[in-house]
N, C-alpha and C positions, 0 to 999 in steps of 0.2 A: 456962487452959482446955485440954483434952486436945483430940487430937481426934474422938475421940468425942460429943463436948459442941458441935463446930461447928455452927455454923447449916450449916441446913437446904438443899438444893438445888435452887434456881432454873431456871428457863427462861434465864433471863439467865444466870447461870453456867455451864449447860452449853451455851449458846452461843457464850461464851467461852473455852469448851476446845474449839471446833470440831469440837464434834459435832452432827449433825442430831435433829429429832424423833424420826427413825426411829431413828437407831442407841442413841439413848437409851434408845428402848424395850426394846433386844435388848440391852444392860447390862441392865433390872432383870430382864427373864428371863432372863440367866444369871446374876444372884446370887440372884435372887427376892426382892430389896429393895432399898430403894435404896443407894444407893453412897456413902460418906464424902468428903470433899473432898481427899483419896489413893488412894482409888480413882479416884474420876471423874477423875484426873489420871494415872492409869496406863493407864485405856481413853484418853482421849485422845491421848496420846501413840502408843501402841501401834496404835492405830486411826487415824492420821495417815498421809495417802497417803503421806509419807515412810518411816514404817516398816513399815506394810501392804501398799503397793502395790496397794491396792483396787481403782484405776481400768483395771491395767494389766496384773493377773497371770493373765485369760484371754488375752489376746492373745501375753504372755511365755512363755510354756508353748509355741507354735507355733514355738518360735526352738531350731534342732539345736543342741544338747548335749552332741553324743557323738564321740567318735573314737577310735582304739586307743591316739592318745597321751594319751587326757585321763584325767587321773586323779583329777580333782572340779570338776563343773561346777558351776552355779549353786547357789544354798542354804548355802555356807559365806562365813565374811568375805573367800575371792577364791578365783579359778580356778588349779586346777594342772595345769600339761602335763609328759608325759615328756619331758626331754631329751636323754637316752644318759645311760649311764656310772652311772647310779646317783644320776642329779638330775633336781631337778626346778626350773622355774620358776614361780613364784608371782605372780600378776599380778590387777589389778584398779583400773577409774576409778570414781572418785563427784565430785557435784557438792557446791560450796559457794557457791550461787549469789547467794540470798537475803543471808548474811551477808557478803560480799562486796561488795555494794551497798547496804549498810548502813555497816558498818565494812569499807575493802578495806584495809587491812594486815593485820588479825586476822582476817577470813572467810576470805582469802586462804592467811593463813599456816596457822591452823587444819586449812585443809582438806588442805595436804600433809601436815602431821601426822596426821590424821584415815586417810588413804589409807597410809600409812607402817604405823599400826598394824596397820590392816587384814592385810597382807602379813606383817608379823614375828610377828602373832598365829602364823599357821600354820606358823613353824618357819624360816622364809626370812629372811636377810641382805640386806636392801634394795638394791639394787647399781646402781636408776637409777630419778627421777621424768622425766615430763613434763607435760604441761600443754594443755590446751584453751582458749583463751580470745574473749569475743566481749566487743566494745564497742559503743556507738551511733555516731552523725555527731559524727566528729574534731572539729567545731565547738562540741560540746553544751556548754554552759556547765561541767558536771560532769566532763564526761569528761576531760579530764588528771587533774583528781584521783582518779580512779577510776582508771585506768591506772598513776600512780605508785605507789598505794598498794598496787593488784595486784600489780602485776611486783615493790617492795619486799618486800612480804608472803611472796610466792612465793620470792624470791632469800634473802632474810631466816633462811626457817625453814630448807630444804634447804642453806644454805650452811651455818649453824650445826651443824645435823645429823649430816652431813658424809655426804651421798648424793649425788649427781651429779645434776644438772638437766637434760637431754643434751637436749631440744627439744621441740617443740609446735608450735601453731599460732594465728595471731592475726587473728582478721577484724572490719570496722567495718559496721556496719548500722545504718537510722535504726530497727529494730524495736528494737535492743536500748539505746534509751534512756533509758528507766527500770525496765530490769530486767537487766542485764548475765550473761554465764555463765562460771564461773571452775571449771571440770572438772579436776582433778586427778587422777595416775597416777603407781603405783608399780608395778614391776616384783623381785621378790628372788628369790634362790637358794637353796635345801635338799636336801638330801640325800632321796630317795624313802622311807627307813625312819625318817625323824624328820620326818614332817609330824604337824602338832596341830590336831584340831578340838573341836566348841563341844558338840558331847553334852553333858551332866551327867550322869552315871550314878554308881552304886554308893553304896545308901542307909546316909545315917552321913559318908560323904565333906565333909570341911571344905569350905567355900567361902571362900575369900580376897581378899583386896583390896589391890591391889599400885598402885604409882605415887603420883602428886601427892595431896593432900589435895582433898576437895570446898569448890566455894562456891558461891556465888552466880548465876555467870559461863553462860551458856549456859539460864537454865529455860525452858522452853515452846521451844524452838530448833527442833526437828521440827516442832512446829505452827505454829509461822512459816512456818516450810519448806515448808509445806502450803497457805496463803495467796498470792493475789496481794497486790500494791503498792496503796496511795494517798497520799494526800499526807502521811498522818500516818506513812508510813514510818521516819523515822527516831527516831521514841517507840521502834521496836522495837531501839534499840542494846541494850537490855540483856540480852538474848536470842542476842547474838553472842557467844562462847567466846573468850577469850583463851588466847594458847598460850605454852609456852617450849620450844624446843628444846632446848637443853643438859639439860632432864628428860630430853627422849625422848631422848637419845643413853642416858641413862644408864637407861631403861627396855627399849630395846633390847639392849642388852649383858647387863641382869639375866634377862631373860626368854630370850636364849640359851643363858646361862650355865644357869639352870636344866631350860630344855629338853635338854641336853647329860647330864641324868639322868634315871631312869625317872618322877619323882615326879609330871608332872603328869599329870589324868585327862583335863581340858577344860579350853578356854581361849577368852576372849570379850575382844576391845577394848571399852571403854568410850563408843561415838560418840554416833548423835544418840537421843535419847533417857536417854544414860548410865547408871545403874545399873539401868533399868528395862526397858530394852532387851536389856540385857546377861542380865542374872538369866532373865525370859521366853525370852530366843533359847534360853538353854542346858538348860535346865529343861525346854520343849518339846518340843527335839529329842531329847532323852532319853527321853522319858518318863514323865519324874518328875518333885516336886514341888519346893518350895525354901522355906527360912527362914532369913530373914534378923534378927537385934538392931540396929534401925537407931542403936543407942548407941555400938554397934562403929564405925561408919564415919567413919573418919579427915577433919575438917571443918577448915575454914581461917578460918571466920568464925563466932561467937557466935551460940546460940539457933537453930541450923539444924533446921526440921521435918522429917518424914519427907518430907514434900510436894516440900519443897523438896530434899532429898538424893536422892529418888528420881527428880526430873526433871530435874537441874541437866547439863548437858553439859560440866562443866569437863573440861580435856583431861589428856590424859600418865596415862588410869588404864586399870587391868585390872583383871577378872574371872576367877579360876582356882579352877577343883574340884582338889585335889592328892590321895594315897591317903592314907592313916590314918598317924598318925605319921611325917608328912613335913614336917610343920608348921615346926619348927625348923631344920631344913635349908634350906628355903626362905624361911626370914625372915634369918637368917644373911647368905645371897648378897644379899637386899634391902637390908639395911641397910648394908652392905659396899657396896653403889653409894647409898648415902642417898637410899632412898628409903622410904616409906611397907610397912609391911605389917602388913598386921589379919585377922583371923579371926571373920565376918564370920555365918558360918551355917553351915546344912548341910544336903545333897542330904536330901531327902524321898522318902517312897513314896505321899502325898495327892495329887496331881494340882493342888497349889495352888500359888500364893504368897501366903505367910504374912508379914508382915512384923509385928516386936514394936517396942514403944518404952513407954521407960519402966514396963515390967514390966506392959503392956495390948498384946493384939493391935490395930493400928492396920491392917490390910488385910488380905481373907482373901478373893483369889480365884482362883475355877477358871481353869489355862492355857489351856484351849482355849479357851474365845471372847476368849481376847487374842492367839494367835497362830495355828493353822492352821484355826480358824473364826471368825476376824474377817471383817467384811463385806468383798465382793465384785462387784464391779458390772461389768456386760456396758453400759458409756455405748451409747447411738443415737449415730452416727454416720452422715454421708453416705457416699451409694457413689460411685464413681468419677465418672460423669456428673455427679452432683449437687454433688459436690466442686469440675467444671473451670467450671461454672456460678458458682456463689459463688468462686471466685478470682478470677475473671476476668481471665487472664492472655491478653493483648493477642498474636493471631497476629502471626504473624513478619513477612510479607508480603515487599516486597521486600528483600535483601541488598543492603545499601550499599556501595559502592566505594570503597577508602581509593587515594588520590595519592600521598599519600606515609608507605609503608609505616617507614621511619625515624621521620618524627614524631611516630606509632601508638605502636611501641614504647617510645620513649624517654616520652612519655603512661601507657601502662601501668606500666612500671616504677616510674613516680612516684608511681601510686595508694596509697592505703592498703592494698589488698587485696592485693600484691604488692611492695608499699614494701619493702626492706630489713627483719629485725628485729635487724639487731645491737643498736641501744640496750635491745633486751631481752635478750636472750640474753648480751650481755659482763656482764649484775649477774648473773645464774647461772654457780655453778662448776661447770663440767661436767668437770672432770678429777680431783677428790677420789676417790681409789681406785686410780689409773694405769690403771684399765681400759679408759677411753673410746677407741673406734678411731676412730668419727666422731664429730664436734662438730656443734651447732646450724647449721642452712642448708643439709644437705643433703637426700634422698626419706624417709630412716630413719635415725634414730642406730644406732650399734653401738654394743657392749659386749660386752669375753670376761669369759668364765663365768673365774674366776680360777683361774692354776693349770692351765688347761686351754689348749688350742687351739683350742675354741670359741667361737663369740661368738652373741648375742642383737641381732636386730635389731630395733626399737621405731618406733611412726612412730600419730600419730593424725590422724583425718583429717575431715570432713564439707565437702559444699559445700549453707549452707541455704536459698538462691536456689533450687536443683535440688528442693530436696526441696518448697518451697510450690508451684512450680511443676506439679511432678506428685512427690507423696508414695510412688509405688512405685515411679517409676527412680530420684529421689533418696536411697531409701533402697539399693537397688543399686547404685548410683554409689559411695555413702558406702561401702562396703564393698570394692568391685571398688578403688575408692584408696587404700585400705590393703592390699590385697593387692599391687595395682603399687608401693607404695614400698618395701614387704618385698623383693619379686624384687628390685628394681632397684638396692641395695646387694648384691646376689647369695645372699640370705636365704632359704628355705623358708617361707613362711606356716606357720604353726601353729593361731594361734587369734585368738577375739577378746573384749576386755572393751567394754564400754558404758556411756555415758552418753547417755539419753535424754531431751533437753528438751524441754518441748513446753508449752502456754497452759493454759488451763483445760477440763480431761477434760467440765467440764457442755456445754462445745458443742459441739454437731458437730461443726461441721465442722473442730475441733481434735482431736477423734476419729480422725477421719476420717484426717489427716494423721499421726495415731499410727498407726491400724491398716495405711494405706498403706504407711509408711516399714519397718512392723518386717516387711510381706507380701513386699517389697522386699530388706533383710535375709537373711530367711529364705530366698529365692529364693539369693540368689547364695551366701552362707556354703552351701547343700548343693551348689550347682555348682564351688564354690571349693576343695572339701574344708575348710573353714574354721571349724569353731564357734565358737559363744559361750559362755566358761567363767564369763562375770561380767557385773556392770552395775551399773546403779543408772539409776530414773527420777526425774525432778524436772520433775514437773507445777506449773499453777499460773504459769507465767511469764509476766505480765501484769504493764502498772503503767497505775493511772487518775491518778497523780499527775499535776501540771502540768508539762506539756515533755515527755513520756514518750509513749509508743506505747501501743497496746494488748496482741495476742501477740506472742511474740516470733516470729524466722520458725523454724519447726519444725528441730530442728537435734539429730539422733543421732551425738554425737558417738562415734567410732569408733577403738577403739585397737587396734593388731595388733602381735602379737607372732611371728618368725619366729628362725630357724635356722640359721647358718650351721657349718657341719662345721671349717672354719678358716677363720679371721677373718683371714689373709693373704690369701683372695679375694674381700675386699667389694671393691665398684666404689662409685669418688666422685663427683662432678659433672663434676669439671674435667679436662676434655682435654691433650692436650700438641699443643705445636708442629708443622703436619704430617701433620694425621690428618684421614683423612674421617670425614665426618658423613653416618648415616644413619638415615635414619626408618622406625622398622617401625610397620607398622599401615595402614590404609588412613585416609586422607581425606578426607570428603564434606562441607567447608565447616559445619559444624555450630554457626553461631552464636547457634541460640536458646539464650537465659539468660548469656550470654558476658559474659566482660569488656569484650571489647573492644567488642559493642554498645552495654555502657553506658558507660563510661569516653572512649569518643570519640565515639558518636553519641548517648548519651545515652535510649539504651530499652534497657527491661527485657523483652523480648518473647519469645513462640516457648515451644516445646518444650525443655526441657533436652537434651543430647545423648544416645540413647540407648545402652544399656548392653549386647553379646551377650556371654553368659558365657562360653560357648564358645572364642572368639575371647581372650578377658581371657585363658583357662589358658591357651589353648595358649601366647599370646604370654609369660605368666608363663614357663612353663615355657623357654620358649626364650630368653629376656634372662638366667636363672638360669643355663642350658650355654654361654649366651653369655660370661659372668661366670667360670663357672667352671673352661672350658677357657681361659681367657685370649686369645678371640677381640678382646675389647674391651677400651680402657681406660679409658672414662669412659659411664657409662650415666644419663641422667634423663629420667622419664616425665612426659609432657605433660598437663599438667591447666589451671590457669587460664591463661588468656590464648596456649595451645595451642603449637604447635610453636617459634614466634617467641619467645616469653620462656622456652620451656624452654633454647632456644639461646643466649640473652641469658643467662641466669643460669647455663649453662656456663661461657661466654666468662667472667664479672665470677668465675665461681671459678678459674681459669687465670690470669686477666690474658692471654691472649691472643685477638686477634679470629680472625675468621672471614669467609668471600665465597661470598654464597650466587645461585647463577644460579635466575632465574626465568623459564621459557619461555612461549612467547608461547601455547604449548597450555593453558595455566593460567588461567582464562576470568575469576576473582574474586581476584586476590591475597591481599590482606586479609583475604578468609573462609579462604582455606586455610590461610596463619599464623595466622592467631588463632581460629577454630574450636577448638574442645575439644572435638572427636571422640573417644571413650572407644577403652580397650584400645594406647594407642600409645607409642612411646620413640625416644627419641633416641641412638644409640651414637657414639662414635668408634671407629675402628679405623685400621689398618693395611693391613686386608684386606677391602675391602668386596666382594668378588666371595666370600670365604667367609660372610661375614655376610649375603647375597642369599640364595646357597646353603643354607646351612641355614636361614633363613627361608622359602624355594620347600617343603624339606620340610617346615615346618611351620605350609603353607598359609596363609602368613600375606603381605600385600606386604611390599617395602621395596626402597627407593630412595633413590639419593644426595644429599644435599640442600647440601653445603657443602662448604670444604677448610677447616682450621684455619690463622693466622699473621696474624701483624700484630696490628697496634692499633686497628684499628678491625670495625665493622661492616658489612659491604660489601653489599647487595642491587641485583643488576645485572638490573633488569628490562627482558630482552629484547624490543626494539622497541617498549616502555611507557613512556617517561620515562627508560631510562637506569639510571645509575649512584647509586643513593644511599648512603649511609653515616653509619654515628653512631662518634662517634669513645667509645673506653671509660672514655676520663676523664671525658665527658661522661653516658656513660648511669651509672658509678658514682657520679656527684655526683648525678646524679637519683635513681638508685635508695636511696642512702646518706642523704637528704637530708630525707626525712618525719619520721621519728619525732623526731632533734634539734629541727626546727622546731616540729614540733607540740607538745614539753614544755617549750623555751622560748617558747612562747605566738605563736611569729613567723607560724603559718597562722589 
């Protein structure tokens, strides 16, 4: 049976491609009949909050885009900044969240693949992933196996690859129990006069098919991606993509190889959606129209329909328009790295896609309402009052007294949200390439641009406690900590890419925490000098299965990308022997939403700490001259669990301790170390009367807070109790001590 001849389209069927009554209707008025069951699988898909962004591209549009250094913001497969010299950096996060908690070794591994492509489509040498990850309660019956199978996944494909995994970030929440977020980030390198994008133009122009063969592996994957959880989740394993890297190394290598000539016109990765996505993105942005012989497309498994070729998300493939007669040049270098290359179609002047099989057109429709006039929705959402109403986040009231500021500590370090991650970070190779300056554990990784005396500093960030709390500082926050971990390896901020997760866009007041967080965003990226050159949203994060939460908590994760002029003056965490410690920034006890509230007294209360941008530059700007005139030699900025564990986690990367005097004018101990007051850093120095000094002119406090030596911990709380102390074999057993426990099953 052709399919032409399929039955007929249902109510039930096109509710199983997740589309609404209404949008159903606005398919048959832009074909003016109804749709074959190829079609209705290309609106679907296409129409899929994952590749439409329906619920979220009036709000996206408010978020700055622009800067002298940007040289393609949002709308291509990633952002590119100018870096000097005649490069450029290539950068962009997306989520693989869904597939991830379904299958976590193959959602996982996929998704660095997926983001890899992304980057080496536009002409860039991949030169460093990282990673975002969130889990539920360390306890969840599931959760180790989700965690091994991530962090495997994750180490799996980047190791084979042979890209550096250089850091990330990992936090535990009972929201993300039955829907986990596995955020993935590449960063690469190109030359400014060999970047490529996804146009299709010049009609008559081949279209080609490069990489792995198609199957099965990934169909319907976007409109998964578009669904919340229930308990039938795991029916949807077949919808998760299996990957190989050793393809993509040898996909990568072809596709530069080729790039290193004039031949190609446009170039498209093959992700969610795959052949479908790819064809439409390029097709639209052009122009012009496209025909494809879906007989041409290179299959891996018997009897594949268009249906299925056109929605399948198998990995490791591309999409290229090349010029006329370049055809055999370009299969030549393909096959020479064995891979797949077919010729496929050719660029149109219809405004369609045409798709043939078996010598019958099997699809024929107009691009526009599948891509720059697919539906759009302005969701209702709460406003700000109506939003702190329905959270119901419990005032702060009185500030609790800690006794013993040692035990505080040594408690926090032990948490999961502060725990160590070596056990994750030693199965990532973060040295393949010799470029790596920093390793995993410190504000930002570095990386030199090769070949140069530059380097690229990287660092992703969210706190999503902040953000349910109050959705416009927590979107601020998220942003302003990524700018403080750039400075704080001695880096320039540049820019930013995104991932933004959030529940399901029909309720408000998940709305609401969208439009907060990006109103948030948008605020600090224009005070920051900071844009957004990329992103990706992944709505929908909900599970009703049993054991599972409902939303997860609203969580924009935040990747920044900065600049260092020479990468011989990044600053580390670790101090030397001998050196004062001192805090810039000012202090005001700031423990609503805090760690240390919850983790020793056990409330989640209060206002998140607030965020003045003002204060965030200038202090940026001043830990950067701090850095860079070699006033200082160890710099980390205080974010969870506030001054006390930024000092803690100096100390455990020196191996040496520190004595820190606390006067009797200091009315709350405990809230001033462990407060997470925004805009603040911890330097050592040698010279703290010049580190005061030029902080005095850049109206900023700071004060001395410690001397470095020894082995231990010292807090001498004048005329309070005395002398306490944590010895650092003991807080590195604590702090080192989670995650083995927790994956041989001993917590």
């Amino acid at each position: 049976m052709s399919v032409l001849e399929a039955p007929a389209i249902t109510p039930e069927i096109v509710a199983e491609h997740g589309l609404s009554p209404e949008e159903y209707d606005r398919v048959l008025h832009a074909l003016g009949r109804e749709p074959n069951l190829v079609e209705l699988g290309i609106f679907s898909v296409m129409w899929s909050e994952h590749c439409s962004y329906k619920s979220s591209r009036v709000h996206l549009k408010k978020l700055p885009t622009e800067a002298p250094w940007v040289i393609c913001g949002p709308g291509e497969n990633a952002g590119v900044i100018d870096i000097g010299d005649g490069q450029a950096a290539i950068f962009k996060m997306e989520s693989h969240n869904h597939p991830s908690y379904i299958e976590p070794y193959q959602g996982a591994a996929t998704g660095v693949g997926g983001i890899l492509r992304d980057v080496f489509t536009m002409g860039a040498r991949p030169v460093a992933n990282m990673n975002a990850l969130r889990f539920g309660r360390p306890d969840h019956p599931k959760m180790r196996h989700l965690i091994a199978g991530v962090v495997s996944g994750i180490g799996g494909y980047g190791n084979c690859v042979g890209v550096p995994t250089v850091g990330g970030e990992v936090n535990f929440d009972a929201a993300y129990d039955g829907n986990i977020l596995v955020n993935a980030m590449t960063v690469g390198v190109a030359s400014t006069d060999k970047i490529f994008y996804s146009a299709a133009t010049g009609i008559g122009n081949p279209i080609v098919y490069v990489g792995s063969k198609t199957g099965r592996d990934g169909i319907h994957g976007a409109t998964m991606a578009s669904a919340d959880f229930d308990e039938n989740s795991d029916e949807k394993r077949p919808t998760v993509q299996v990957g190989d890297p050793f393809t993509e190394k040898l996909l990568i290598e072809a596709c530069l190889e080729l790039m290193a000539t004039d031949a190609i016109v446009a170039i498209q990765d093959m992700g969610a959606a795959g052949l479908t996505s790819s064809s439409v993105e390029m097709a639209s942005k052009g122009g012009a129209g496209i025909r494809l012989d879906m007989n041409m497309v290179p299959c891996r498994e018997e009897g594949m329909t268009p249906y299925e070729m056109m929605l399948s998300e198998s990995q490791e493939r591309m999409l290229m328009v090349l010029k006329p007669g370049r055809e055999a040049e370009a299969e030549k270098i393909f096959k020479k790295w064995e891979l797949d290359f077919a010729v496929i179609g050719e660029v149109t002047d219809t405004g369609h896609m045409v798709l043939e099989f078996d010598g019958e057109v099997v699809c024929d429709i107009p691009l526009g309402p599948l891509a720059g006039d697919a539906p759009e929705y302005d969701r209702p959402h709460l406003s700000r009052n109506e939003y702190k109403s329905w959270a119901q986040v419990r005032p702060l009231g009185d500030i609790p007294e800690s006794t013993d500021i040692a035990a505080d500590l040594l408690k926090l370090m032990a948490s999961p949200n502060l725990a160590s991650r070596r056990w994750i970070w030693e199965q990532y190779d973060s040295q393949v390439g010799a470029d790596t300056v920093q390793r995993p554990g410190g504000d930002a990784a570095v990386v030199r641009v090769h070949g140069t005396n530059k380097a690229l500093a990287i660092t992703t960030d969210c706190t999503p406690r902040y953000c349910y709390a109050d959705p416009y500082e927590g979107g601020k926050q998220a942003i302003a900590e990524a700018y403080r971990n750039l400075c704080a390896v001695g880096a320039r901020p540049l820019a930013v890419t995104n991932c933004l997760n959030f529940g399901n866009p029909q309720r408000p007041e998940i709305m609401a925490q969208f439009v907060g967080c990006l109103e948030g965003m948008g605020d600090a990226c224009r005070a920051l000098d900071f844009p957004v050159v990329s992103g990706n949203v992944s709505l929908y994060n909900e599970s009703k299965a049993t054991g599972g939460g409902s939303a997860i908590l609203p969580t924009p994760a935040i990747g920044g990308v900065g600049l260092l002029e020479d990468w011989r003056k990044n600053a580390g965490i670790a101090y030397g022997e001998g050196e004062y410690l001192v805090l810039i920034g000012h202090s005001d006890s700031q423990v609503g939403q805090s760690l240390w509230l919850e983790v020793c007294h056990g409330r989640r209360d209060g206002a998140p700490p607030a965020v003045d941008l003002a204060v965030e530059k200038r202090a940026g700007e001043l830990i950067r001259r701090l850095a860079r005139e070699s006033v200082v030699n160890a710099i980390h900025d205080c974010s969870d669990g506030g001054a006390a564990v930024a000092v803690a986690e100096m100390a455990l990367a020196a191996n040496i301790g520190m004595t820190m005097t606390i006067v009797p004018q200091i009315p709350n101990a405990g809230a001033i170390l462990f407060g997470e007051d925004q805009g603040r850093y911890v330097v050592s120095t040698c010279d703290p009367e010049k580190v005061r000094q030029l902080a005095n002119e850049a109206q900023l406090f700071a004060v001395e807070i410690g001397l470095t030596g020894g082995d231990e911990l010292v807090f001498d709380l004048v005329d309070r109790g005395g002398r306490q102390s944590l010895s650092l074999a003991d807080l590195r057993s604590a702090h080192e001590g989670f995650f083995p426990a927790l994956m041989q099953g001993e917590l």
